[in-house]
N, C-alpha and C positions, 0 to 999 in steps of 0.2 A: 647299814642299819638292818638287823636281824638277816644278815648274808648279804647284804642287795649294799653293792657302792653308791652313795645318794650324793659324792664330792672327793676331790683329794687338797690335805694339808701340806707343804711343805716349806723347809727350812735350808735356807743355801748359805752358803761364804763364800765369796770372789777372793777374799784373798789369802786366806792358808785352806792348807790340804790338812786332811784328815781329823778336823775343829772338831765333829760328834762322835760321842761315846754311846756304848750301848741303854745306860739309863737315858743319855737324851731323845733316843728313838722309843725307849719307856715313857716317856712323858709325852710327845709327840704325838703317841698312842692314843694316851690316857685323855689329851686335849682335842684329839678326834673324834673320838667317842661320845663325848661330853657337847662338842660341837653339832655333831650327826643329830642328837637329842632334839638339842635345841632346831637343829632346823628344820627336823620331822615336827616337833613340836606346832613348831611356826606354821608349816604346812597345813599341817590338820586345824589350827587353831580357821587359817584363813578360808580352808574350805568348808569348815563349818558354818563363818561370817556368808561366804556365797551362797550357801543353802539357805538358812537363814532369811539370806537378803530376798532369795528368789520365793521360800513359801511366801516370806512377807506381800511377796510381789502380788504371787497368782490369788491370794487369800483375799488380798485388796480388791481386784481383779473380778473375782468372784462374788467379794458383796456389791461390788459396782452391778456387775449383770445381774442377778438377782433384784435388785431393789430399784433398780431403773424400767419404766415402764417405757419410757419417751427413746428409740433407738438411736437417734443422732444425737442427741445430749450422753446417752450409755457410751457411743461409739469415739465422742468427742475424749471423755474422762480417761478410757481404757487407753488412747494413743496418748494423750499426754503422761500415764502411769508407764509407761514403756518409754516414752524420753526420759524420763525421770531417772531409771533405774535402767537405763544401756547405753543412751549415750549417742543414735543412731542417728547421721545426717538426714534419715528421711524414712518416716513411718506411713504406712497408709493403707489406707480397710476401705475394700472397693465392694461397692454391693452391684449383683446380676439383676440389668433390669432383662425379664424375659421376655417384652416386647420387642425392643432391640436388637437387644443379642449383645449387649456392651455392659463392663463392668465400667461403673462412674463410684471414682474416688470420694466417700461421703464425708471422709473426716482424714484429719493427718497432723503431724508434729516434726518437728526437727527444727534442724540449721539453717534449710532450706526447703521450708513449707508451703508450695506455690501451686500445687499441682490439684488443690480440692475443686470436684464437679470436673474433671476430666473423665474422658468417656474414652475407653481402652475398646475395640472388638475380639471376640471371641479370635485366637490364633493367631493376635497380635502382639508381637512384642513382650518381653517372660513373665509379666501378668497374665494376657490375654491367652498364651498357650498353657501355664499352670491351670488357668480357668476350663482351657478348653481338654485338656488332659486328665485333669482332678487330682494331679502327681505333685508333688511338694519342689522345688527347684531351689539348689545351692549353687551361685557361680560366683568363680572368682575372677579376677582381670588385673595382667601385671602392668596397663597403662587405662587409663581412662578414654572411656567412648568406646571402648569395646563390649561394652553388655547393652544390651537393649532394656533397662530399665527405666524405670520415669526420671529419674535423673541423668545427665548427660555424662557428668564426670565419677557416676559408682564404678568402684573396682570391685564391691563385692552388694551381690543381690539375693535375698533371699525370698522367698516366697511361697506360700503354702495355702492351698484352696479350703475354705469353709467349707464344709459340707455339712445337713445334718439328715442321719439315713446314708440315703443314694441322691438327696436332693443337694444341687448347690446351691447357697447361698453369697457366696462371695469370695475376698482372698485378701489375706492379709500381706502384704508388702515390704520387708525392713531393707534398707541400702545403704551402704556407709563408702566414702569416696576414700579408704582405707585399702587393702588387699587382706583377705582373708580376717578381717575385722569381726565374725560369727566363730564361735569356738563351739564344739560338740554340746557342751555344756548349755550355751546359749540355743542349738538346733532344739533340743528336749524341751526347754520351757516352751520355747515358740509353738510346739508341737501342741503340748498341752493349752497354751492361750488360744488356740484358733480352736482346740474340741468347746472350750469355753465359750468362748464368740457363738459359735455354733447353734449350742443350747439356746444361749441368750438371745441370739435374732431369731430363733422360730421361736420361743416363747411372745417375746415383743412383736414380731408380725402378727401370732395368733392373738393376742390382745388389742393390736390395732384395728384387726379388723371386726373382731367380736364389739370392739367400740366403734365401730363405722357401724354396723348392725344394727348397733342399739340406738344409734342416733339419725338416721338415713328412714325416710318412711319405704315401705316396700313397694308400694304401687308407684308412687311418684320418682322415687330416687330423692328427692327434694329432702330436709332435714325433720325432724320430728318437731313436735310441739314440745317436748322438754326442751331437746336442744334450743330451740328458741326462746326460751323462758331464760337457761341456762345465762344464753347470749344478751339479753336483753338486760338481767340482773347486772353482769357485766359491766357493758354498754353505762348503766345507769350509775353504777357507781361511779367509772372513770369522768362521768359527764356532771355528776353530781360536785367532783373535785374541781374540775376542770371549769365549770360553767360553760363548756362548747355544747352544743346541738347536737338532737339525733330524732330520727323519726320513725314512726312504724304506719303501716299501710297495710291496711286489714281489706280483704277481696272477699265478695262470696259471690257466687258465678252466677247466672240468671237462667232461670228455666231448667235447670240441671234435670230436677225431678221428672219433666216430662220425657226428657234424654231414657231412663232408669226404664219409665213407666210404659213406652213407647217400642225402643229397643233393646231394652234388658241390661242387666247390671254391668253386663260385657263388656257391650256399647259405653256406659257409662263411668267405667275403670280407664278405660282407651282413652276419653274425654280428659280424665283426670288426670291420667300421664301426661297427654300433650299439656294440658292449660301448666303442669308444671313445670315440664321443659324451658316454655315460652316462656314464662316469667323468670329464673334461673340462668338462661340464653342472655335475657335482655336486660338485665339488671346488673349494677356492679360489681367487682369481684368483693369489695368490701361488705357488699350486704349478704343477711342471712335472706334464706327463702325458706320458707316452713308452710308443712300442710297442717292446718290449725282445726279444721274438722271436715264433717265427712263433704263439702262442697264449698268448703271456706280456706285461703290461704292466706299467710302473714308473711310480711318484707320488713326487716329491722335496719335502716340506713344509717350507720354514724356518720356524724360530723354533714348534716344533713338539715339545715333548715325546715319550717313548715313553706316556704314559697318554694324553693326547689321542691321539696318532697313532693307538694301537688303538681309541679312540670312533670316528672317523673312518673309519678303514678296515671297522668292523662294518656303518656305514652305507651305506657304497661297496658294501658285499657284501649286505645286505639293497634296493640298488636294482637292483641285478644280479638278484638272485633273484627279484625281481617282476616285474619285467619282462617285459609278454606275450610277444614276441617271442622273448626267448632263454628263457621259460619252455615255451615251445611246444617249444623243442627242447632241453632239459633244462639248458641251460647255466646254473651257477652258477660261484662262481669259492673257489680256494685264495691265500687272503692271510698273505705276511710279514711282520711288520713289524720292524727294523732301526733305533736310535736313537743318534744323538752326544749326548754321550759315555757315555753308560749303556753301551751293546753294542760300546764300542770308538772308538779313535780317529782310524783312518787311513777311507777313504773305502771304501775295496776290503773294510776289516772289518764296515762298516756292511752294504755292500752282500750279505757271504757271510753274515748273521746272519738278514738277510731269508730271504735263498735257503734258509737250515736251516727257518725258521719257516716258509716257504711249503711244503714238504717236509711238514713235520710234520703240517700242515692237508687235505698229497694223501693223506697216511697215514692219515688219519684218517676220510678218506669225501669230502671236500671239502664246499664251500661252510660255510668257518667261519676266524676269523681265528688265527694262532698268532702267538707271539712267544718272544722268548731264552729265558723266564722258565720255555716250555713245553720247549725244547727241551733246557733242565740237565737237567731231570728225566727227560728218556729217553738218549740217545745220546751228547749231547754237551757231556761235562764238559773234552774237551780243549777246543773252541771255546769253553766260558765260562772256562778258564785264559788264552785269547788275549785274547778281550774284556778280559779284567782287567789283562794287560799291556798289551797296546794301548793301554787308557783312560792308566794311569800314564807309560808314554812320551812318549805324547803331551804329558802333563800336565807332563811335567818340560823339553818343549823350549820352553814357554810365554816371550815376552821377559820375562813380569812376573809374578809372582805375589804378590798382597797379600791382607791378611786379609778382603778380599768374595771371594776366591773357597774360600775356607774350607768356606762352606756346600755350594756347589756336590762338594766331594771329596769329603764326609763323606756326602751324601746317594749321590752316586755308587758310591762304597763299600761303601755300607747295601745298594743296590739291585742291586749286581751281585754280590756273595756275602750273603744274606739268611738263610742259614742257620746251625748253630750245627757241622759236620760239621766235624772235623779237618783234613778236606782243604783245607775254602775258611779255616780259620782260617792253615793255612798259607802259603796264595796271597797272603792278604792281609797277613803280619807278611813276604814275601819282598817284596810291593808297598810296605811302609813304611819295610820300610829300604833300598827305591831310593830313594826320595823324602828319607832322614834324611843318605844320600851325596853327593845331589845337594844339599840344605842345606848340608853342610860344604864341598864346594866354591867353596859363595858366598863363605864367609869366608877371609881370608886366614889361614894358619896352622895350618887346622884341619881337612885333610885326617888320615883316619884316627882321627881322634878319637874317633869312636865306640868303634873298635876299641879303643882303649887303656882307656877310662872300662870297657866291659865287662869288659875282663882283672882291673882293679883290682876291681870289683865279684865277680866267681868269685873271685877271692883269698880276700875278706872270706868271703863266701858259705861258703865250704868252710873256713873256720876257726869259722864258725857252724854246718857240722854240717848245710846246708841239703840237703834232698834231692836228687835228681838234676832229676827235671821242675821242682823250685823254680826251681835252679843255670841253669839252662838259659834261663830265664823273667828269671830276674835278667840273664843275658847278652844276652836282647835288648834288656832295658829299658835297658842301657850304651849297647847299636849304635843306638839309636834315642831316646834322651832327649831331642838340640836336635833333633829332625823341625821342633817347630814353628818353628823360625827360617827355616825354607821361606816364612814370610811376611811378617819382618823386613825394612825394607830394604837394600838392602848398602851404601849411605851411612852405615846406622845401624852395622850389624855389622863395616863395618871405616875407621869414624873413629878417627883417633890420638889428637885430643886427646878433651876430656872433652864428656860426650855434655848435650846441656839435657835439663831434664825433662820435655819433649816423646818426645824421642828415648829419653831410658829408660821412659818411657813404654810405647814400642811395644816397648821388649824385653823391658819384665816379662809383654809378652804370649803369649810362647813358651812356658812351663809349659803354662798352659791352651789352647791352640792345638793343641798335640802332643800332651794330656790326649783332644781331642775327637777327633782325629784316631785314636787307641790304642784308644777308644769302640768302633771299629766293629768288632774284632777280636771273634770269640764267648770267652766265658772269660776275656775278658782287664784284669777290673776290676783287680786287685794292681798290673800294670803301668801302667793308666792313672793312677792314684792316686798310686804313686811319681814318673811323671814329672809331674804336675799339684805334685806337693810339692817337687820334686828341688832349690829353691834357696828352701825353709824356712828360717832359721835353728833352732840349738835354744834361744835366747833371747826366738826372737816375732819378732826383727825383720827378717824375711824378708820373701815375697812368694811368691805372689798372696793369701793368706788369712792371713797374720801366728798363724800355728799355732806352741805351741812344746812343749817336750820330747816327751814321750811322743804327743802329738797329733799330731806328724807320724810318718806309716806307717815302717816299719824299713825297705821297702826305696828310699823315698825320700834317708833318713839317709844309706845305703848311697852313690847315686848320687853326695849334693853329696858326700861324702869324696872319693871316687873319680875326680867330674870335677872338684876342686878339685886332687888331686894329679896328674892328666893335663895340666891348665891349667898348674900352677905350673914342671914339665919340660918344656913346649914352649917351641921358640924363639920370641920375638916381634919386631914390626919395632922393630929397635935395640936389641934387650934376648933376650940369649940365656936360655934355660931355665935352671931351679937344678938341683942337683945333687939326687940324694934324700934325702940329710940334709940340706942347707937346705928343701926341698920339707916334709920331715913337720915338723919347726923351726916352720917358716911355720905346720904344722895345729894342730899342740901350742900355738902361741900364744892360737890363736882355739878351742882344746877347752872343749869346755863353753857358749861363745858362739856361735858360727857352727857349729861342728859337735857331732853326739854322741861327747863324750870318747872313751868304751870299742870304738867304730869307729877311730877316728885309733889307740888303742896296738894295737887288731888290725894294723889295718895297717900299720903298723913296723913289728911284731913278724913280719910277713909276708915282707916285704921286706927287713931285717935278714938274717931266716932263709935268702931267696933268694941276697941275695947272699953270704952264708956257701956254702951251697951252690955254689956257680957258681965260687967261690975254692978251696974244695976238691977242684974238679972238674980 
């Protein structure tokens, strides 16, 4: 091809002499020729495919580094794009720690990918002396175990130091248990991926640390108050999902100012440092530590209860107060401590629950821990009203609620009104029947429900002659009967056809769900008790304890009337509601069996009367 032999064709006979003529070596020619074409052709076409393949390569390569800020996620993508496209029993990109003096493997791919977080020394083995040389190294080996690379059985090792300047950064590693398995071809790009690499880890170190700057306080070393806010947003979402615990612990140091006023601001930076240390030292690796202002610090604990939190924080404050240094100059510290969801649900609540309990702790003389628990009991019965709404709002924006988070409400509950006072009994039957509205919601049909089952219940009530506080007590036990279907699921609560007995399963669980939930009310056994019994039969053949006549409480009898004739006049899908004479029809049938007879003729006789009334009107 164009002078140059690129192959030879030939044509034999074993068995006669002299078989070709001069036009056959014409042809012979002509089919060489033609051949030669084709297989420069083919050549050119495939090392076009190779280039190709490789800009593809380095182009990928390049928006990988470029658009990656995170180094070891950049580092991880870039060795998998190199298996991808060569084929190498073992890839790997060692970064120079300069403390040490060792390159440690940070990422890697292959065949045999075993070797990541190995720590190589400088002039060790044909990483460690490419490192320590800054030279690029091709070896080849015609048995295994003769190259000193991270593989044992490479025949062929190649390796080439990152630099960027004069500085190193690291060294890229290919080995293949092959001979001679790196073709020139292959040396060029590798050359050009490592100036790549190059750029890409001093850009990403210099971003790292420009983002360590931005988030690190300067005086303390400790984290900044964004970052903490950052972290805490966080924190609050995954906790919001999750329903797990976390807590924050608000510090403001005691006597600081005369520290300032005394021995000068010097004096009082020095303070600051250490008090940060100390806390940062002794706290766990999972929590944040942040300098929150100019003599106040903030500790964000996940997955941290409020009764841990306060163990914790006693100890933060008894390291504080030994401490030669800031004991020399009187500094103790005033601790809040702030808990999801006990103290509240939003972030911002967490964080003002602290701030009252750190409060509480300056008032007190300092260096000693408060919390919410302290803070009900003096000043702030509005902010544990918040706390308590807080918690339930929260609680009701939840995507899911099933019966594992049951326990978590109830102790919730318990722990954030603990007392037996009027007031918190109130807070807590206003928090149960948000929760009993936001149940009837779930189901289709069965908005206002409550409403109605209560009216029907004061009917009965006051034709029983029941007192006023009774009257009252029976109206809530209507607004609030299905609470517990808050953890039914709504597949269960609004299937049209007929449910398995799996699924009514989960709904005979709602008596007793809404029972424990009414638990945490002070005073409030009568109510828990009717709705724990509210769909008794009076024959036994009810649920959840098959209780019958007089066994079951009078004002559970009350309810199933009640929510049996509220059911029976609601419209449903495809079936409009009964009139109130078919509706009592329907109770009069099942009297005596499903309901207590002498309830069902009160109630005709109630509603008869009513609407006599209403006609005459």
């Amino acid at each position: 091809m164009n002078g140059r032999a690129t192959g030879v064709m030939a044509a034999m006979s074993t068995n006669n002499e002299y078989v070709f003529e001069q036009r056959d070596l014409e042809v012979l020619r002509t089919a060489a020729g033609q051949v030669s074409v084709a297989v420069e052709n083919a050549r050119l076409f495939a090392e076009e495919q190779r280039r190709s393949r490789q800009f593809a390569f380095l182009n990928s390569v390049s928006k990988t580094a470029i658009s990656s800020e995170d180094a070891e996620q950049m580092l991880a993508e870039i060795v998998g794009n190199i298996q991808k496209n060569f084929q190498f029993d073992h890839i790997g990109i060692g970064i120079l720690d300069y403390a040490t003096k060792e390159i440690e493997i940070r990422s890697e791919a292959g065949t045999t990918a075993h070797e990541k977080g190995k720590k190589i020394p400088l002039g060790t083995g044909i990483v460690g002396r490419v490192a320590r040389s800054g030279e690029a190294a091709l070896m080849n080996a015609s048995e295994p175990g003769q190259l000193q690379g991270l593989l044992p059985g490479s025949r062929t090792v190649f390796c080439i130091p990152i630099t960027y300047g004069d500085t190193l950064l690291g060294a890229l590693n290919v080995e293949s248990e092959k001979e001679n398995a790196i073709s020139p071809e292959d040396v060029l790009v590798m050359n050009t991926l490592a100036d790549l690499l190059a750029t890409a880890l001093h850009n990403s170190f210099v971003f790292q640390k420009l983002q360590t700057q931005s988030i690190t306080d300067g005086l303390t070393g400790i984290k900044t108050r964004r970052f903490f806010w950052e972290a805490l947003s966080s924190e609050w979402k995954r906790a919001s999902r999750s329903g797990r615990p976390f807590s924050v612990v608000l510090v403001d140091l005691d006597k600081f100012k005369e520290v300032n006023d005394t021995f000068g601001h010097l004096e009082g930076d020095l303070v600051l440092a250490r008090v940060g240390r100390l806390l940062e030292q002794k706290c766990r690796q999972s929590n944040v530590v942040a300098r929150y202002g100019g003599d106040e610090f903030i500790i964000l604990m996940p997955e941290t209860g409020a009764e841990q939190a306060q163990i914790l924080a006693e100890r933060l404050r008894l390291w504080l107060a030994t401490d030669p240094m800031l004991a020399e100059h009187h500094i103790t510290g005033s601790f809040g401590v702030g808990s999801f969801p006990v103290h509240g649900f939003s972030a911002e609540s967490i964080i003002r629950v602290a701030d009252a309990g750190m409060y509480i702790s300056k008032k007190a003389g300092g260096d000693r821990v408060s919390t919410s628990e302290d803070s009900t009991q003096g000043e702030s019965g509005a902010l544990h009203r918040q706390v308590v709404s807080g918690y339930i709002e929260g609680f009701l924006q939840r995507e899911r609620t099933g019966p594992e988070h049951l326990e978590e409400l109830v102790n919730t509950l318990r722990k954030i009104a603990p007392g037996t006072a009027e007031k918190e009994a109130a807070l807590l039957r206003d928090s149960i029947e948000a929760l009993a509205r936001t149940s009837e919601s779930r189901e289709e049909n069965a908005s206002g429900h409550g409403e109605a089952v209560a009216q029907y219940c004061e009917m009965i009530g006051r034709a029983l002659r029941l007192s006023q506080p009774d009257l009252r007590e029976l109206d809530f036990a209507g607004r609030v009967h299905d609470v517990g279907k808050m953890f039914v699921p709504e597949r269960v609560l609004n299937k049209q056809s007929s449910l398995t007995d799996e699924e009514f399963g989960l709904l005979k669980e709602h008596p007793r769900l809404g029972g424990e939930i009414l638990a945490t009310v002070p005073n409030g056994e009568r109510v828990q008790k009717a709705i724990e019994a509210h769909h008794e039969c009076f024959d036994g053949s009810g649920y959840p304890a098959g209780l019958r006549g007089e066994e079951i409480p009078q004002w559970a009898r009350i309810l199933a009337v009640a929510d049996a004739y509220a059911n029976l006049t609601t419209d449903r899908h495809l079936a409009p509601g009964k009139t109130s004479e078919q509706a009592v029809a329907e109770l009069e049938k099942y009297s005596g069996t499903k309901y207590d007879g002498m309830l069902v003729r009160i109630l005709a006789r109630e509603l008869k009367a009513e609407r006599s009334m209403n006609l005459g009107s």
